[in-house]
N, C-alpha and C positions, 0 to 999 in steps of 0.2 A: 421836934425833930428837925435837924439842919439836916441839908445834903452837900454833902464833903466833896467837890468836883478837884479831880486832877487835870493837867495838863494833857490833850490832849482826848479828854472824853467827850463824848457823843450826847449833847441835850434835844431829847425831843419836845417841841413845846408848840399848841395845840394855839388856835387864833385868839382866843379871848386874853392872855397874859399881851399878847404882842397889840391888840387894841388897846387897852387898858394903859400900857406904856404910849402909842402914839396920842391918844387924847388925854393923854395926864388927866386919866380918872382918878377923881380926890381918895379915893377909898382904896383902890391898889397899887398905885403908882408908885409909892416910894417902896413897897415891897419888889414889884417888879423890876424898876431900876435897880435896886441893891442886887437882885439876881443876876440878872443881864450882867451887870457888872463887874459880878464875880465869875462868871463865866468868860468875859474878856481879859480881865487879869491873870485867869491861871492858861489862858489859849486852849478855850474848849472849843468847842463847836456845836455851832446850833443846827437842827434841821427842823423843816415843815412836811408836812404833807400837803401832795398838790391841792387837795379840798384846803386847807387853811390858804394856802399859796394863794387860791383863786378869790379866798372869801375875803383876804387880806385886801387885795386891789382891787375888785369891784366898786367898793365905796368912794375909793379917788379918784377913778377911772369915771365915773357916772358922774363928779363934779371936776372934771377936771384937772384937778392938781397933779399936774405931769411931772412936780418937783419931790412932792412924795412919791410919785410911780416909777421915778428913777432910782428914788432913794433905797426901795422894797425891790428892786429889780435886783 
């Protein structure tokens, strides 16, 4: 089953796809970039929930990396 995104629609997507993309996890990463991807080419839009939001930056925040905390901002 594909999901057919238009221009314009509303993706909601849960933490683990958007970890799995920043650690270029070997087992879902080229799934989740091909998603992502096709999300930016047809101009959808993603949203989180604050729980993901928060669960997102914690781990860079605790080391650091204010380059990814801008990037997730």
């Amino acid at each position: 089953m594909e999901l057919i995104l238009k221009r314009n629609d509303v993706v909601l997507i849960d933490t683990a796809p958007l970890i799995y993309y920043w650690e270029e996890n070997p087992r879902y990463f080229k799934q989740v970039s091909s998603f992502l991807d096709n999300i930016y080419n047809v101009n959808a839009q993603i949203v989180v929930s604050l729980v993901s939001y928060i669960e997102i930056l914690t781990y860079p925040i605790k080391k650091g990396d204010n380059k990814l905390v801008l990037c997730i901002r």
